[in-house]
C-alpha positions in Angstrom: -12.9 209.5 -43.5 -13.4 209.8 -46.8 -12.5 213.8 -46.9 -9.3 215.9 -45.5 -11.8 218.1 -43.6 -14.6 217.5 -40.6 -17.0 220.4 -41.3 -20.5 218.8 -40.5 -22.6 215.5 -39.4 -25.2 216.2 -42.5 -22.5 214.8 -44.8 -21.1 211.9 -43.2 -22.3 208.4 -43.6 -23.0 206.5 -40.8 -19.6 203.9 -41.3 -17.8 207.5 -40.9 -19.8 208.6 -37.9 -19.0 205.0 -36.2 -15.6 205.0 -37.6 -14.4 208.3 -35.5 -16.4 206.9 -32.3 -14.3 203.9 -32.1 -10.9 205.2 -32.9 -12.0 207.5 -29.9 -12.1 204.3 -27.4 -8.5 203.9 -26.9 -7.9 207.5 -26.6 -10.5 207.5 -23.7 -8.6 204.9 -22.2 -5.4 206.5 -22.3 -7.1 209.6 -20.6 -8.4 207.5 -17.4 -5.3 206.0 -17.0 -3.4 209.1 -16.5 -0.6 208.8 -18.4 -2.0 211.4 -21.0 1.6 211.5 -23.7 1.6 210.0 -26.6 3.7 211.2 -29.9 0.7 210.1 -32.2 1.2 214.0 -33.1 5.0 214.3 -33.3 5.9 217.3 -36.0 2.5 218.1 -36.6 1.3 221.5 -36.2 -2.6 222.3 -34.8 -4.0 225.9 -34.9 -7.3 226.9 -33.5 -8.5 229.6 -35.0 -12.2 231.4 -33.3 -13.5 234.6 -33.9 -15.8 233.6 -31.0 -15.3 233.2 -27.7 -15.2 229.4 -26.3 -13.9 227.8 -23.3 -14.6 224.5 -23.4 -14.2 223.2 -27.1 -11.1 225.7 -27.2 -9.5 224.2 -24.4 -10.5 220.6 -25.2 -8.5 220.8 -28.3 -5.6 222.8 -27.1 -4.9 219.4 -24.4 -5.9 217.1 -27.2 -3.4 218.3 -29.4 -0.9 218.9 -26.6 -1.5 215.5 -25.2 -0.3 213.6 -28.3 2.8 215.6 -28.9 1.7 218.1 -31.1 2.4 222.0 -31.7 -0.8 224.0 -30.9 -1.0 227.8 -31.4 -4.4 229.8 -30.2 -5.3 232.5 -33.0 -8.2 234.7 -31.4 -9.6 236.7 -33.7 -9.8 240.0 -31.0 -6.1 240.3 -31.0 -4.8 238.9 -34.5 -4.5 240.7 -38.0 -8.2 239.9 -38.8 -8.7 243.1 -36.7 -6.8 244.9 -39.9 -8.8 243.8 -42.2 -7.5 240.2 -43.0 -9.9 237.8 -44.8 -11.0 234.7 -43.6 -8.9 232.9 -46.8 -5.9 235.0 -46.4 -5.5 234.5 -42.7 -6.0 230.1 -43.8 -3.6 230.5 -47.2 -0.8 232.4 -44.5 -1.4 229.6 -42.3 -1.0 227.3 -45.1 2.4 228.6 -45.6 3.5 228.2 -42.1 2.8 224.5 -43.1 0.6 224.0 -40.7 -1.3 220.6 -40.5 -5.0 220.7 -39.1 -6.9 224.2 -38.7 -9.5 224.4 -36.1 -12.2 227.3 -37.3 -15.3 228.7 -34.9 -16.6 231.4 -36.9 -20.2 233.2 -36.1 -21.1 232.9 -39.5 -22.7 229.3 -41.4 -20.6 228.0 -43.7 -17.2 229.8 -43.2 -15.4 226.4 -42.3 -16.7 225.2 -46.2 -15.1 228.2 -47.8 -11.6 228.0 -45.9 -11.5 224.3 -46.3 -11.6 224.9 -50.2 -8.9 227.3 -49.9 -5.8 225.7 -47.8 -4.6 222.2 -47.7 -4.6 221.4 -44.1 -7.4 219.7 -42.8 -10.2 222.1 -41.4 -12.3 221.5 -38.2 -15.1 223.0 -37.7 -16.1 224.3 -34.3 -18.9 226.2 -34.7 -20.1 228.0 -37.7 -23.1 230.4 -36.5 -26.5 228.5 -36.6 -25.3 225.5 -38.7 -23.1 222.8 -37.1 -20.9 222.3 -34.4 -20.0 218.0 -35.5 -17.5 217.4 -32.3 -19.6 218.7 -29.9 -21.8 216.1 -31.7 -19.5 213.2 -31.3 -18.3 213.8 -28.1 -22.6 213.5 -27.4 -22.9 210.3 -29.5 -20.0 208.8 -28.0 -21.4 209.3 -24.3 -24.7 207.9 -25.3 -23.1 205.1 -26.5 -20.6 204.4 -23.3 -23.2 204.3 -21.3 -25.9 202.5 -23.3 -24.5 200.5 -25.9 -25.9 200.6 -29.3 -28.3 203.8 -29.5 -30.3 202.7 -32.5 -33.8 202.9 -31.7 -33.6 205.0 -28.2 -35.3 208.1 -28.1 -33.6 210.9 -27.8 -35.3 214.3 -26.3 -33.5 217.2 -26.7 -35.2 220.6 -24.7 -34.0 224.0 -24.9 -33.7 226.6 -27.9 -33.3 224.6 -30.9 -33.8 227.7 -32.9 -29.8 228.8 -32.3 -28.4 225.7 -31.8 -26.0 224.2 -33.9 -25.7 221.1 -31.4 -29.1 220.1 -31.8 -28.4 220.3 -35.6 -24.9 218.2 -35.4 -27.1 215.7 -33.0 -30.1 215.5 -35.3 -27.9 214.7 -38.1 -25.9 212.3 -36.5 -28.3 210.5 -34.1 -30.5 209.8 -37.4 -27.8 208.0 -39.2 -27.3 206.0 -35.9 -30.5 204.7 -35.7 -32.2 207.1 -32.7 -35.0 208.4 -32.6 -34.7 211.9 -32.0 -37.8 214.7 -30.3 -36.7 218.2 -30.2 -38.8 220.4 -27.7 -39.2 223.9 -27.2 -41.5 227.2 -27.4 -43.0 227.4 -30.6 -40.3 230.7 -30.4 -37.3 228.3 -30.4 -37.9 226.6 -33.1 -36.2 227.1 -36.1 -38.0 227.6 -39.8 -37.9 224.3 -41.6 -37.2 222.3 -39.0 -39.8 219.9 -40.6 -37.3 219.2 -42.9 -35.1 217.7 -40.0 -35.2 214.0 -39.2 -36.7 214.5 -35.7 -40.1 215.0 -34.1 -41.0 218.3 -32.9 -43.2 219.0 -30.3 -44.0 222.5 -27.9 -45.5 219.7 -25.0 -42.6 219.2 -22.2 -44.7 215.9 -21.0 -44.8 214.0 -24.2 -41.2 215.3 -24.9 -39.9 213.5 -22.1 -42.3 210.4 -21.8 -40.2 207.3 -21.8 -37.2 209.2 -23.0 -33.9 207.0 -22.8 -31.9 210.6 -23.1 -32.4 213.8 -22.2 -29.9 217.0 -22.9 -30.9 220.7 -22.6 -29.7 223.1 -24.3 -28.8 226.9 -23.1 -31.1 229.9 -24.0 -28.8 231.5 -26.6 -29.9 235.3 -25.5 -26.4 236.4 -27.6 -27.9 235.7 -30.6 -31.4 236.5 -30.0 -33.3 239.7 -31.4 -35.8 240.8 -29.4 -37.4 238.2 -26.3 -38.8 235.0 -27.2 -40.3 234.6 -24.3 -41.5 236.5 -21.7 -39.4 235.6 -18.7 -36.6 233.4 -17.9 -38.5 232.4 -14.8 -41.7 231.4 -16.9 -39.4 229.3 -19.4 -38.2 227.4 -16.4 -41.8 226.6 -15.6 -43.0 225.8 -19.0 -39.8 223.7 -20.4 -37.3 223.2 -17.2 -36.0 219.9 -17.0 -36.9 218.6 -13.3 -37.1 215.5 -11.2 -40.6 215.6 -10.9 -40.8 215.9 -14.8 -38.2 213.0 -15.2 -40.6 210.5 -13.4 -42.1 209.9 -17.4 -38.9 209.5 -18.8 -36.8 206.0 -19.3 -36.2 204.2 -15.4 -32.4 205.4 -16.3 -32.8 208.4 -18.2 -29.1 209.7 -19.1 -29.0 213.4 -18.3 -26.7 215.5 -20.7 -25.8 219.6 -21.8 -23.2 220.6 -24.0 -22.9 223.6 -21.3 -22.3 225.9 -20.2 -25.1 225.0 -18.1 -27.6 227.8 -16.7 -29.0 226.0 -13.2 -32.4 226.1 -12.5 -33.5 227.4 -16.1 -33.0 224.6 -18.3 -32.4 221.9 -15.6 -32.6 222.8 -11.8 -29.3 221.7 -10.0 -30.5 218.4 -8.6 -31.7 217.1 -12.3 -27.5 218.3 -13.3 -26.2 217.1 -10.3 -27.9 213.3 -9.8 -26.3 209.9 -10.4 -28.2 209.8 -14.0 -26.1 213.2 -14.9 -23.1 212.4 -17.0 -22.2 215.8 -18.4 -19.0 216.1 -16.8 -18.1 212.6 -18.2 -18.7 214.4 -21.7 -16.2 217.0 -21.2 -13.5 214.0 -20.5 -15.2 212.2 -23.8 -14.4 215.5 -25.6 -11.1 215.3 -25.2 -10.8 211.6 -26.4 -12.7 212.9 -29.3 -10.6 215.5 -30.2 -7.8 213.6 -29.7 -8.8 210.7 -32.1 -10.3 213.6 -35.3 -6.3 215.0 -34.8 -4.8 211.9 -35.1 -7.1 210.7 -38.1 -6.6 214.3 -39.9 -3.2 215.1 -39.1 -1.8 211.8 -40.1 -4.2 211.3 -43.3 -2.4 210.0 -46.6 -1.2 212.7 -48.7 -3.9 212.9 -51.8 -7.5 212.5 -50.2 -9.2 215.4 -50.7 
């Protein structure tokens, strides 16, 4: 990577994108054999720092970090000094002084990674900044839909749900693009974000033409947190309209992959037997979060003194 920081897919070439994926392989391998320690991390000290809540990227980087030897503290914004009044750039330039080596940021607001990044000189993650990007998430995607189907450039790509809130669908869109796939977002004309013409994907409000001969197929959760007002009538009548079924699946790719960032809410955008079936790997991209992780630590932690 030509940068000290990962704060977005947008801005990465497509050597970079490829270049994390495989230093990810061996990582994965170490995870299914079992024997998870390794000192790649040995003196290196990994804060995660989220003023909002999150289970599984949170955790995924906590046993990433602890996996390969490193120090790992959990800042949660709830019950740290940002609740006195702290700035964003004070909290980093304090953790900065604690010489601390990779900073991992979810913040609700777009754009908050870019700002502390330019202000400390460890390496900044970014996992999650309000409606913008949310890259590992992305990766961890990428890399699943590469396990299982090789090289992804020209596959289509259908991803359902509410685009509008999602900064996985941005991350994907980004980084899918610069793969080579070919990506269809789909969703009530409600969940769709301003400008998303700009985007490198098709767009499309028709479930059936969505899905036709899709090679993959993630949904996304309805975001209600950071809704205002109802974008639909009824949970129920999204389900109908935009629900991710067997029956709906007999248009899509013989072996349509079936993926969710999660958490998953059954039988709204997928019913259980859709998340549950052989094609389903969405557990498998939990485990392929972790290698992830594990490989962006080692590659940031351990960068040369100097890049920027």
């Amino acid at each position: 990577m030509k940068n000290k920081d990962l704060l977005g897919l947008k801005d990465l070439s497509a050597a970079e994108i490829t270049s994390i994926l495989d230093a990810a392989i061996p990582f994965k391998a170490l995870l299914e054999k079992g024997d998870k320690k390794t000192n790649h991390l040995s003196g290196k000290s990994i804060v995660s720092l989220f003023y909002e809540n999150s289970t599984r990227t949170r955790v995924s980087f906590e046993a990433a970090a602890k996996f390969m030897g490193g120090a790992f503290m959990s800042i949660q914004a709830a019950t740290s000094s940002i609740q006195k009044g702290e700035t964003l750039v004070d909290t980093g330039k304090n953790l900065d002084a604690m010489k601390t080596d990779v900073i991992i940021l979810r913040h609700p607001t777009a754009g908050a990674p870019h700002l502390l990044a330019g202000n400390v000189k460890a390496s900044v993650i970014n996992a999650g900044d309000g409606m913008n990007e949310h890259p590992t998430q992305a990766l961890l995607d990428i890399f699943t839909m590469r396990e299982k189907l090789g090289n992804i450039k020209g596959k289509k790509v259908t991803i359902v749900g509410d685009i509008a809130f999602s900064r996985v669908a941005r991350s994907n869109i980004w980084g899918l693009n610069k793969l080579g796939a070919n990506v269809t977002v789909c969703a009530p004309k409600s969940l769709l974000p301003k400008g998303i013409e700009k985007f490198p994907c098709d767009t499309t409000i028709d479930i059936e033409s969505a899905l036709k001969n899709a090679d993959i197929v993630m949904g996304l959760r309805i975001q209600t947190e950071r809704q205002q007002g109802a974008p639909f009538p009824t949970i129920s009548e999204y389900a109908a309209h935009f629900g991710v079924s067997e029956s709906r699946l007999k248009i899509a790719s013989k072996n349509v992959i079936i993926m969710h960032p999660g958490p998953v809410n059954r039988g709204v955008e997928m019913t259980s037997s859709v998340i549950d079936s052989a094609n389903s790997v969405i557990l498998q991209q939990v485990t392929n979060g972790v290698a992830i992780r594990m490989a962006l630590l080692d590659i940031l932690a351990n960068r040369k003194e100097g890049k920027k």
